[in-house]
Structures are given as C-alpha cells and as structure tokens.
N, C-alpha and C positions, 0 to 999 in steps of 0.2 A: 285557743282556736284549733279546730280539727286541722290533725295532718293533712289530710287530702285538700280541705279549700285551703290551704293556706298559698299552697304554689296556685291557685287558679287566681286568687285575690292578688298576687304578684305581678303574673300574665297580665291581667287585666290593669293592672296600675300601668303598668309599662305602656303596655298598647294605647291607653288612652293618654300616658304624655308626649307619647311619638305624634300620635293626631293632632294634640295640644300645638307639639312642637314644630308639626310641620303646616299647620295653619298660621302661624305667629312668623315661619318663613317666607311665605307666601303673601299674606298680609303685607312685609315688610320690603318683598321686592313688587308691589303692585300688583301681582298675579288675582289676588282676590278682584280689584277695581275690576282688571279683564273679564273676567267672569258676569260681571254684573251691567258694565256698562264698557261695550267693543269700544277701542279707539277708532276716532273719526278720522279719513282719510280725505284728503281733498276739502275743499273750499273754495272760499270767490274768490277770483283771479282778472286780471286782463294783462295780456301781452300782447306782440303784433305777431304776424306769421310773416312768412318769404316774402309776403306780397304788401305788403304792408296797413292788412286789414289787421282790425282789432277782432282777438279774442278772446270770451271772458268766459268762466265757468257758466254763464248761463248756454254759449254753444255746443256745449256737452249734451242738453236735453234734445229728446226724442230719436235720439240715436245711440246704440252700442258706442260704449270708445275705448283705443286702445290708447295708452300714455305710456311713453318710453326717456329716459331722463337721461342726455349724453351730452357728448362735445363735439364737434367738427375735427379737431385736433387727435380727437378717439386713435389709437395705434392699430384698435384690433374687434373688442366686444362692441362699441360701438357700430363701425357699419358691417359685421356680420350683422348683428340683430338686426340692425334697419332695413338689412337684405332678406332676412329671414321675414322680418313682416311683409314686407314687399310681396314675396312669395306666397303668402298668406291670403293677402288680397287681391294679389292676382288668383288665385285659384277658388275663390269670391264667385269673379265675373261679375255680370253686372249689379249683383248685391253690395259690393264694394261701393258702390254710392252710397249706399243705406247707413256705412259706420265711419266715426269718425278718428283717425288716426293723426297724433302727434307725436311730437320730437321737441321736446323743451329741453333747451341750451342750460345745461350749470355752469360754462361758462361763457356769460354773458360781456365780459370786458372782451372776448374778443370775436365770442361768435354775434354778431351784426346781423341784420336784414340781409345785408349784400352776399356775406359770407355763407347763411344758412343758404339761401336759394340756389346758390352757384353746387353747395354740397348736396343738396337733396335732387341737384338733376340726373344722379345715380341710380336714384330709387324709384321708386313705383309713384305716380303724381296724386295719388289720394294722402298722403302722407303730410302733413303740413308740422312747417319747423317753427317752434315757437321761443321769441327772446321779450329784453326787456331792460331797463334800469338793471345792475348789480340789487337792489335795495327791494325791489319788485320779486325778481330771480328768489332773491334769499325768503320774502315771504310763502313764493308756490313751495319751494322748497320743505319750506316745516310744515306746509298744511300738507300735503302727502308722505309725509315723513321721510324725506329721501335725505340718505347721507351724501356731502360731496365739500370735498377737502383740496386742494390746492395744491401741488405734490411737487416744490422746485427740484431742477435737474442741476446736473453739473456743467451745462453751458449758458445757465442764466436763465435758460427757459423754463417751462412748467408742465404737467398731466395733471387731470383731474382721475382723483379716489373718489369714485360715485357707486349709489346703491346702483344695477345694472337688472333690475324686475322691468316687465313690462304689465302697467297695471290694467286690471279692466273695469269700465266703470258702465253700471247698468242704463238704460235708457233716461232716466230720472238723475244721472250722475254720481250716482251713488257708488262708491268703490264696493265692486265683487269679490276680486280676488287678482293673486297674482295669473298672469294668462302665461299657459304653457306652448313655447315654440320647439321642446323636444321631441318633435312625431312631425307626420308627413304633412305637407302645408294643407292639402286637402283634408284632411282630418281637425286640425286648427279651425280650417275655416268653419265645416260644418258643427263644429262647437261654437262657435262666435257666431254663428246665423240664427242659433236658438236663442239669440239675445236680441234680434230685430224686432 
C-alpha cells in the first residue's frame, strides 16, 4: 500500500469506529429512542382540588396549563415557587382566567383536601391544589415523570426529594416544556399568553 493512503485509511478506520462506537453508546443508554420517538409526558388522571371538585386530565383542554409538583410541608422551593407563579398570574390580569394552574401534592398521606386549601390561601386564587389516594399520586407521578422520594428526619418525621420544574402543558395538554420563572413576572406572563 502507498505511504501516503496508508495513514489516511488509518484516520478513516478510526473515525468510523469512534461513530460505530458512539452510536452503539447511545443506542444502549436509550438516546437513539429519544430521537426518534420524544418521551410522553402526562396522561389521564383524576384527583380532587381544595374544593373538593374532581379533576381529570381532560380539564387541562382549551386552556394554557401550568403544573407545579410539591408538598405543603415544602421548607423552602415549594412556596417560593407557588409565590413566584402567583406573581405570574397576577401580572396576567384578567387573562389569568384564561390558564390553568395546579399544585399537585407528592405527599398525599398528609396533604388532604383540608390541608391543601388552608395552604393555598397564601397564594394567588387561580391556583388550584391537587391530591388524591397515595396509589392515584404515585400513577400522576410517572405519567409526568416526576421524581419524589420520602426523605425521614432525625425526629421521626419526613421531607419530600421532588423533581421542582414547573411544567407547561399546551391548550390540547400536551407537555411544551419546562416554564421558566427566572425573569420578571411580567415577562413570564407575556410568554404564557402566547399559549392562549
């Protein structure tokens, strides 16, 4: 073989098992599926709210929604966020009718109907807190893929480790994407009014 192709036939050998190799990666941690087919977020549900209405993934349609996945118990990320949407939809006005905003409990053994309402009379009143069965909880749970784990303390008691996104789901309920609350509320808002 000539000197000169010889290192190009090298090059070329290599580079095409780095490709080989990094497809056969990719393949094996699922990356490929992603590509070809997004994972689905959300699904059919019913829970009850504050009030003790039922809500099911079907009252997601014809409205923007925002989905936020916490605890009443929350120390900290919790009701900032819920504050921070608050502030979202109040600088809305009266398009804040137009979308709909939830707070589904991951922990449902102790946040209750009684519980959530009493905690959400902090917040902004378009916000509705959503629980349910433990058994119910843990299905919404994996149809949105939300992590949340049980975290006991040293006095017997417990915290929840929870994913802390707040999702946005298109008018049709279809998950958009994660919704960003780092910028001025007004600025949030007028991104989320382009989903009315």
């Amino acid at each position: 073989m000539d000197r000169t192709i010889r290192p190009l036939v090298i090059v070329a050998a290599f580079g095409a098992s780095l490709v080989i190799g990094l497809l056969v990666v990719l393949w094996a941690m699922g990356g490929l599926r992603s590509v070809t087919a997004p994972a689905a977020i959300g699904g059919p549900f019913q829970l009850t709210d504050q009030s003790g209405q039922t809500v099911t993934d079907q009252s997601l349609k014809g409205r923007p929604t925002l989905i936020f996945f916490g605890y009443t118990h929350c120390p900290d990320v919790c009701p900032t966020t819920l504050f921070e949407m608050s502030e979202v939809l109040k600088a809305m006005g009266a398009d804040a009718d137009r979308v709909n905003a939830y707070f589904v409990s991951v922990d449902p053994e102790r946040d209750d109907v009684g519980t959530i309402k009493s905690y959400l009379s902090s917040f902004d009143p378009h916000l509705k807190g959503l629980t349910g069965p433990p058994a119910t909880v843990a299905d919404v749970l994996r149809e949105y893929r939300v992590y949340a784990r049980k975290v006991p303390s040293k006095d017997g008691d417990y915290t929840m480790d929870h994913t802390a996104l707040i999702y946005l789901m298109d008018r049709d309920g279809r998950f958009v994407s994660p919704f960003n609350l780092n910028r001025k509320p007004e600025e949030a808002a007028t991104d989320l009014k382009r989903y009315l």
